[in-house]
PASEDO-379208 format. One record per residue (C-alpha): residue in one letter; x negated, y negated, z negated. Coordinates in pm, whole numbers, plus 50000, padded with zeros to 5 digits. Each point is the difference from the previous one (the first is absolute). Layout:
BEGIN
AXYZ...
This chain:
BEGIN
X701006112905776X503765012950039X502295024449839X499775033650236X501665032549939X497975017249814X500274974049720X504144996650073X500395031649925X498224995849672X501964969249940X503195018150083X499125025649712X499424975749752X503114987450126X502095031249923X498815005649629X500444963949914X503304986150179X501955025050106X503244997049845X499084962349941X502604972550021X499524970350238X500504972949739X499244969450219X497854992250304X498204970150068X497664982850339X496274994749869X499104986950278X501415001350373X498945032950074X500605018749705X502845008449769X499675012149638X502425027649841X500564996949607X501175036049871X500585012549694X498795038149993X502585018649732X498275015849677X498155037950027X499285020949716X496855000649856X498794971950248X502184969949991X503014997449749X500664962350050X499835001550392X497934975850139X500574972350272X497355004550298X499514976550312X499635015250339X498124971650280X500835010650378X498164973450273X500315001250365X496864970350011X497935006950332X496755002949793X501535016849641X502865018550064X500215021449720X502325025749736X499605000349679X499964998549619X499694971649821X499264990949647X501324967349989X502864978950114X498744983650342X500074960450002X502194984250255X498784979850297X503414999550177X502874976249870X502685010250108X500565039650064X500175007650388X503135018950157X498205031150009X499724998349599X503284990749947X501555031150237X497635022149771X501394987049664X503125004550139X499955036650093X496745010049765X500754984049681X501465025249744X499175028450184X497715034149935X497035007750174X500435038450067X497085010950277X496684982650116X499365019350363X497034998750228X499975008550358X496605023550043X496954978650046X501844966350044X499684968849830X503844997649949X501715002649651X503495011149963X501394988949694X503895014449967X502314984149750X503365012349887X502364975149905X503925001949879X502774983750200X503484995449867X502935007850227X499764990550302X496854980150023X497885025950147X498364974350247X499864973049718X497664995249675X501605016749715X502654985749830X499335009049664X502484972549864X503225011450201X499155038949856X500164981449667X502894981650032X501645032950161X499555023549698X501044972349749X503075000650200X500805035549963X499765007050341X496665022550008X497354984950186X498415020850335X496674997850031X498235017250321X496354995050054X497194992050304X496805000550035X497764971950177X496765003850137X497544971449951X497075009550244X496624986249948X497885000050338X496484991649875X498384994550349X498004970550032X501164972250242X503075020250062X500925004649642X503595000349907X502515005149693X503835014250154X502865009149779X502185028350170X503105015749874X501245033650006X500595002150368X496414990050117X501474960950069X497674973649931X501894974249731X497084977650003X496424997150034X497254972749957X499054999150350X502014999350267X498155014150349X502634998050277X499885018550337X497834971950153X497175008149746X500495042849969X502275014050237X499345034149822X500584988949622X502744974149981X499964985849612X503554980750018X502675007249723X502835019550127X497445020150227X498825040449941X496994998049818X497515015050219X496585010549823X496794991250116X498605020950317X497895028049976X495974992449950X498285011650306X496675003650137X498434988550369X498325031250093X499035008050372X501774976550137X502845009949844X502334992649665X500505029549767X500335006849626X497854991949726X498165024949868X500905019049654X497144988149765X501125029349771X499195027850254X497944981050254X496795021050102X496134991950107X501095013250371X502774971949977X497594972649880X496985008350221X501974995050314X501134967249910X496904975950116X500535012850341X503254995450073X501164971249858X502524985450260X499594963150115X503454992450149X501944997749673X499674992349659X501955006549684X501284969549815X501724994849636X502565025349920X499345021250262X500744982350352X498124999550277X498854970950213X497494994350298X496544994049907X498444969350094X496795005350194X497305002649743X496704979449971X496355012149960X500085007449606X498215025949782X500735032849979X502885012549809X499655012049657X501125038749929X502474984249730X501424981950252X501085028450226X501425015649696X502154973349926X501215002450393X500925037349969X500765009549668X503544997449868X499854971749712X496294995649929X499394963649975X496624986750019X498965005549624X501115033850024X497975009450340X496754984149851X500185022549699X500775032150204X497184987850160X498034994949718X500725032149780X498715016450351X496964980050114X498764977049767X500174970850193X503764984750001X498664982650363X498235026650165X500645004750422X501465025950144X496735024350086X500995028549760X498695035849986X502755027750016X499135003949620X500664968549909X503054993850215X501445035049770X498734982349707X501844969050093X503455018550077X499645019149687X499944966449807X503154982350176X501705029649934X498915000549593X501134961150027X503085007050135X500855029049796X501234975149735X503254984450178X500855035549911X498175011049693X500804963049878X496685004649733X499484963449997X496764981649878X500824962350018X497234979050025X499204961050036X496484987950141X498514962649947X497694985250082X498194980049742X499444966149926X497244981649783X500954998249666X502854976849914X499884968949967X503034991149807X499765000349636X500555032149778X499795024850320X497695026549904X499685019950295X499314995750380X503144989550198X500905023950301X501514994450346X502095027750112X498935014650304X501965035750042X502445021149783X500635038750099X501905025649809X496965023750065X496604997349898X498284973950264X496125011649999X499104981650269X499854971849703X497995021849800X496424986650099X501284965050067X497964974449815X501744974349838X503365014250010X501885016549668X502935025450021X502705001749806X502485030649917X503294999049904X502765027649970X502624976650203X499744989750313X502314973749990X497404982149715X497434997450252X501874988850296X501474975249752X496554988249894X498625002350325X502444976250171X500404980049639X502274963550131X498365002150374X503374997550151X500884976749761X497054978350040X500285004450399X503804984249945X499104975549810X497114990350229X502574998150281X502264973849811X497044978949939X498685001150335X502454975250143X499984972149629X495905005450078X499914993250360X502034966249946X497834989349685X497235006150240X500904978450261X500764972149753X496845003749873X498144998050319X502044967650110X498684982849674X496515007250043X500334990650407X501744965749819X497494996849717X497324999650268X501584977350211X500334979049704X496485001349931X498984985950342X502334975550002X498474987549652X496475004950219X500824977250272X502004976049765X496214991049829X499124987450349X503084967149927X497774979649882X497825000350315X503644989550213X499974965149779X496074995550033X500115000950389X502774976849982X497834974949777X497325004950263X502694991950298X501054968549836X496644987049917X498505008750323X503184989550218X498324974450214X497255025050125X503385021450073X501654997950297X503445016050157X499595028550225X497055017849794X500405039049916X497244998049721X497364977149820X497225001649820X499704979449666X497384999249729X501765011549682X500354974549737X501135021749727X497275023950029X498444999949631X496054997349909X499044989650343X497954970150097X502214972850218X497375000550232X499975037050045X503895005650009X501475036750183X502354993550305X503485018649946X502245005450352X503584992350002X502205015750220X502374971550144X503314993250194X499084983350297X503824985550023X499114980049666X497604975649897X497665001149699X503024985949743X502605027450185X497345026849888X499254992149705X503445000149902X500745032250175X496895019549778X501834974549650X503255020650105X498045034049985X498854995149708X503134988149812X501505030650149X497615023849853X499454980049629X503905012549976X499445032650100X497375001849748X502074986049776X502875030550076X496765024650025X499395009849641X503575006749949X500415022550292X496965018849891X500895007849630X503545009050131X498305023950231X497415014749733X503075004849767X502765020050251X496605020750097X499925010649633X503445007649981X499915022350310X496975016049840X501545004549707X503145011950110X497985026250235X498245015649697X503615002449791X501135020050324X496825021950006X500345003549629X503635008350037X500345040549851X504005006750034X502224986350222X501904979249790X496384979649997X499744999050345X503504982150041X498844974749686X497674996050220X501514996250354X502904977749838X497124979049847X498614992550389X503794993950112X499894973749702X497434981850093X501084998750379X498155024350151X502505026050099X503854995350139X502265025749997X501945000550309X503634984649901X503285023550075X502504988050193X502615016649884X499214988449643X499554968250089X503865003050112X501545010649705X497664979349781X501954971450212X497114992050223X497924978449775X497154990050145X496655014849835X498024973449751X496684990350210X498524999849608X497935025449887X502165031449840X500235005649635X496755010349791X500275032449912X499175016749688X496475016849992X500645030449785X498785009849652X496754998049932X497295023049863X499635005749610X497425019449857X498945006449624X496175000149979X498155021049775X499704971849781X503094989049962X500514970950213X502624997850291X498964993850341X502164991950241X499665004850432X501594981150198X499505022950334X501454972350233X500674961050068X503204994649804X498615022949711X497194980550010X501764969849946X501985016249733X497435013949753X497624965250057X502434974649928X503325017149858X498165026849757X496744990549923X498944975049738X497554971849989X496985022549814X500835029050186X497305017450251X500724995750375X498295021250243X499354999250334X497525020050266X497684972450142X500624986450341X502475024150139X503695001349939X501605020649749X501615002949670X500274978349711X498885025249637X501384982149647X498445012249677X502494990949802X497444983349700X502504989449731X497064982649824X498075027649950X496605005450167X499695020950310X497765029749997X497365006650270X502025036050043X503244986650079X498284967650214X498335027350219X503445022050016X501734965250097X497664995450308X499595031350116X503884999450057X499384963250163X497695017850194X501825030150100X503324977050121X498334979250213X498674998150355X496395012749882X501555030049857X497995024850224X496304985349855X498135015449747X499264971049826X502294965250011X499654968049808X502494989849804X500604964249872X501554991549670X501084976949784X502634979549812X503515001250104X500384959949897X497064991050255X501845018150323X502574981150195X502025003250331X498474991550341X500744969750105X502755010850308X499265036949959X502675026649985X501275017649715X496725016949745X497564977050188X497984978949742X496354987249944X498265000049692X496624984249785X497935012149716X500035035050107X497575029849920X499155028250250X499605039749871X498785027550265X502805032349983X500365028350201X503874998550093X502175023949878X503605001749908X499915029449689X500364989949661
C-alpha cells in the first residue's frame, strides 16, 4: 500500500486549507529517510484565533514514502541532523508556505515557500538579524523576497525530496542519483531540476501515452488485452526499460492492465474500478462489450474526483481477536488500505472494519502509525543483535564443550585403577606389548574367583612400571582440570546470562536513547570496540588506549508507576536499572518481581510496611511480565518475593541475581496501568 495520485491530490487539498501561509518554525530527521516540518499556521476568523502549530512528515523510505499531516511531534531516530536537514533549516526556516502544486496525475508534491532576504543575500538564508540591526541604525533596511520549491517525489524505490530555488536549480536534495545511475534525471545540487518522465504505456510494440482515465472509453479498454506489447515495459515514474523474458505464470488480472495504461491508477484504485464494474476486484479479462462500457463508465466516475475533489476518506482493518491487554474494550485492527473515496470492494469482506474520517491526513497517519520509526529503529538494533547473538552461540558451543569435558573427566579414576593393575601384575608384563588383559581387582560385589578382565592399552617402548606411571600422569592431569572445571563452567553459565540479558534490554529498547544505554552497556562489558581515530589519538598526545574494560555507563531512569492502590512500583526496563531499583531503591520488605526463567526486568512494590494487595501484586507482574523476554505469551509465570532474600550472581553482570523463598502468580503481560 503506497500514496498514489489520487490520494496526493487529496492530501495536497488538505494541505492548502491548513498550511498555507504557515511558517516553517523548525525541521527535524525522524528517521533517515524522512524529515519533519514544525509550522505554525497564523489565526483565521471564526476557526482558529490562537493559530495553531501543525507538523508536516515527508519520507523518501523505499517501502513508505509518504506526505502528510501529522498530529503529533515525530520522535527522533537520527542523532545528529544530516546535511540535507541542515541546508533546509537554513533556507526554510522562517519562511511562508504560499502554494502546494501538483503536476496532473503524478505522485509529486510541490510545496512553494516564500521567504524574505535582506540586501544582498538573495542566494543566502535570510538574515533577519542584519535587517534588524539595519533599521535600528537609521539606515532603512531592504528586504526583497524568493521563493523555494521543496518537491516531494512520492515514487516508491525512486522516491526523492529536492529543494529548488527560483531559477529551477537544485540547492539540495536527499538523494543524490548521478549520471552513472539516470542519465535522463540528474539529482545533483547546482543541476536544472528535471521532473520525472512522462508515464507511458507498451502498446503494439510500441511506447505511447497513458491513457486519460477521465475520458478514457470502452473502445479504448476493449482493445487493450490484444495488444499489449512485449518488448518494453513501463517502470517507476514513467521510464521505460526492456522487459525481461517472462516465465509461464497465470493470466493477468484486468486491474493489472489498468494500472499499465491508465495515467495514475495504482493498484487499489484499478481493483475498485474494477470492482464498482464487475463485482469481482480479480476477475480476467473475458468481458462482454456491456461490461467493458460499464467498466469505463466507472474509471471515469473514479477519476472524476482529482477534479471534483468530493472526497470520502476512508480507513479499512482488518480485525483482530479481542484484546488482550487490560481495559481495551474493543477488537484491535490492522490497517490494510486507506482511500479518499469510498473502497467497496471492502464492503463484503469478513473480518475487516472501515473507518471514515473527514481528513485524509488522519488516516494515512494512523495507517502508517511509528512503521518508519519502528523500521529505523529495527535497523540500529540489527547490528548490537547480531553481535549479542554470536556471543551467545560461542557460550553455548563452550558450555557444551564444558560439559563433555566434565563427561570424560568421570572416566580419571579408571587412568589410576589400570595403573594399580600394571603395578600389581608387572611380572606377567613384559616390554614390547601393545595391550593386556587383567582381571579387575577393584571391580565391586564380584566373587574373586569370578573376576571381569579389563584391557589396557600399552606403550610397547615401556615396561609395566613406565606404564603405569604414564596412565598416574593422566590422571593427575585431569584431577586438575577437574579441579579448574567447575569454575570455568559457572563463569560460562553467568556471561551466558548476561548476554541474554543484555539481548532482551536491546529488544526491549523503545527510543533511541535506550538503544545506545544499551549498546554502551555491551561496549562495557567488552563486547564491542569502537574503532580508535587517529587523528584524535594525535592531539590527545598519542596515549595508548587502556586494554581495561571502558567506563560503566549509566542505565537510564527507571519506570515509576502509581497503582490503583496507592503503592509505587518501579521498572527497571534494563540491566543497570535493574541493578538500580533492586539494590539502590528498594528496601528489605519490599516486593521483587521477576518473570520465571527468562530474562527481564526487576518490578519493586514499594511496601513501606503496609500489606500488599492481590490488585496491585497482579498489576506488579503483569508489568514483570510484559518487560521481559516472554512478553509475546498469553500467560507467563512470574516469581516473587522478598527483596532481603535476592542477591547478586555470583560473577554475573550488572541486574543479574538469584533468589530463595519465592512465590509464583500466572499474569497475562501487559504494560497499561
Amino acid at each position: 500500500m503506497y500514496v498514489d495520485a489520487i490520494t496526493l491530490a487529496a492530501v495536497a487539498d488538505e494541505l492548502r486549507v491548513l498550511l498555507t501561509d504557515a511558517r516553517v518554525e523548525t525541521i527535524i530527521p525522524p528517521t533517515e529517510h524522512s524529515i519533519a516540518i514544525e509550522c505554525y499556521c497564523p489565526p483565521r476568523v471564526g476557526e482558529d484565533e490562537k493559530g495553531q502549530k501543525r507538523w508536516l512528515y515527508l519520507s523518501a523510505h523505499p517501502q513508505l514514502a509518504r506526505l502528510h499531516l501529522t498530529l503529533r511531534k515525530p520522535p527522533r531516530a537520527v542523532p545528529e541532523p544530516p546535511p540535507f536537514v541542515m541546508l533546509l533549516r537554513k533556507y526554510l526556516e522562517g519562511a511562508r508556505l504560499e502554494a502546494v502544486e501538483q503536476p496532473r496525475w503524478e505522485r509529486v508534491l510541490h510545496l512553494i515557500f516564500r521567504t524574505r532576504v535582506w540586501r544582498g543575500h538573495e542566494d543566502e538564508a535570510p538574515a533577519l538579524e542584519t535587517g534588524e540591526q539595519a533599521e535600528r541604525a537609521g539606515q532603512g533596511p531592504t528586504a526583497s523576497y524568493q521563493r523555494l520549491r521543496l518537491i516531494a517525489e512520492i515514487m516508491g524505490r525512486t522516491s526523492n525530496i529536492v529543494l529548488c530555488n527560483e531559477a529551477g536549480l537544485i540547492l539540495g536534495c536527499h538523494k543524490r542519483i548521478g549520471a552513472d545511475i539516470n542519465r535522463y534525471r540528474v539529482i545533483m545540487p547546482n543541476v536544472p531540476y528535471v521532473p520525472p518522465p512522462p508515464q507511458q504505456r507498451a502498446f503494439a510494440g510500441q511506447l505511447l501515452p497513458r491513457l486519460e482515465p477521465t475520458t478514457v472509453t470502452a473502445a479504448q479498454l476493449s482493445i487493450i488485452p490484444g495488444n499489449e506489447g512485449g518488448e518494453s515495459a513501463p517502470v517507476e515514474g514513467g521510464e521505460s526499460v526492456k522487459a525481461a523474458p517472462r516465465r509461464k505464470e497465470a493470466a493477468p488480472r484486468l486491474w493489472q492492465l489498468l494500472v499499465r495504461h491508465l495515467l495514475g491508477f495504482s493498484p487499489l484504485l484499478a481493483r475498485e474500478a474494477v470492482y464498482r464494474a464487475l463485482g469481482n476486484s480479480e476477475a480476467g479479462l473475458e468481458l462482454s462489450q456491456e461490461q467493458w462500457e460499464e467498466l469505463a463508465w466507472n474509471i471515469r466516475e473514479l477519476a472524476a474526483l482529482y477534479d471534483t475533489r468530493r472526497w470520502h476518506p476512508q480507513l479499512v482493518e482488518r480485525l483482530e481477536p479481542a484484546s488482550v491487554v487490560a481495559g481495551e474494550s474493543e477488537a484491535r485492527g490492522t490497517p490494510l488500505a486507506f482511500a479518499p473515496y469510498v473502497l467497496e470492494q471492502y464492503s463484503t469482506v469478513e473480518g475487516v472494519r472501515i473507518r471514515e474520517s473527514p481528513s485524509i491526513n488522519v488516516l494515512i497517519d494512523d495507517f502508517y502509525a511509528r512503521n518508519e520509526w519502528l523500521d529505523a529503529l529495527e535497523s540500529r538494533r540489527a547490528p548490537l543483535r547480531k553481535l549479542l547473538q554470536t556471543q551467545i552461540e560461542r557460550c553455548r558451543r563452550r558450555a557444551a564443550t564444558l560439559e563433555e569435558e566434565q563427561r570424560a573427566l568421570a572416566e580419571a579414576e579408571n587412568y589410576r585403577r589400570q595403573g594399580e593393575l600394571l603395578l600389581t601384575f608387572q611380572r606377567e608384563i613384559e616390554r614390547g606389548q601393545t595391550q593386556v588383559r587383567l582381571p579387575d581387582l577393584f571391580a565391586a560385589d564380584v566373587a574373586q574367583d569370578n573376576l571381569p578382565e579389563v584391557t589396557i592399552e600399552l606403550d610397547p617402548r615401556l615396561d609395566a612400571v613406565g606404564n603405569a606411571n604414564r596412565l598416574f600422569a593422566r590422571y593427575q592431569k585431569m584431577r586438575r582440570a577437574a579441579a579448574l572445571l567447575p569454575e570455568q563452567i559457572e563463569r560460562n553459565r553467568a556471561e551466558l546470562a548476561t548476554l541474554e540479558q543484555l539481548l532482551t534490554d536491546l529488544q526491549l529498547a523503545e527510543t533511541p536513547d535506550e538503544i545506545e544505554l544499551v549498546k554502551a552497556e555491551i561496549q562495557a562489558a567488552g563486547y564491542l570496540h569502537e574503532k580508535k581515530n587517529s587523528e584524535a589519538q594525535r592531539k590527545a598526545g598519542k596515549k595508548k588506549a587502556g586494554r581495561g574494560k571502558a567506563v560503566p555507563p549509566g542505565g537510564g531512569v527507571p519506570l515509576y508507576i502509581q497503582s490503583a492502590d496507592g503503592f509505587t512500583i518501579l521498572v527497571g526496563r534494563n540491566s543497570r536499572q535493574n541493578e538500580e531499583v533492586t539494590f539502590h531503591q528498594a528496601s528489605g520488605n519490599d516486593i521483587w518481581l521477576h518473570a520465571r526463567g527468562v530474562p527481564g526486568a526487576h518490578v519493586i512494590i514499594k511496601a513501606t510496611g503496609r500489606q500488599v494487595p492481590q490488585s496491585t501484586l497482579e498489576q506488579a507482574a503483569s508489568l514483570a511480565a510484559y518487560y521481559s523476554q516472554a512478553r509475546g505469551n498469553s500467560s507467563v509465570p512470574v516469581d516473587y518475593t522478598l527483596q532481603r532474600h535476592v542477591r547478586h550472581m555470583k560473577g554475573g553482570g550488572p541486574g543479574l541475581v538469584v533468589y530463595d523463598h519465592e512465590r509464583t502468580i500466572y499474569v497475562r503481560p501487559s504494560a497499561f496501568t
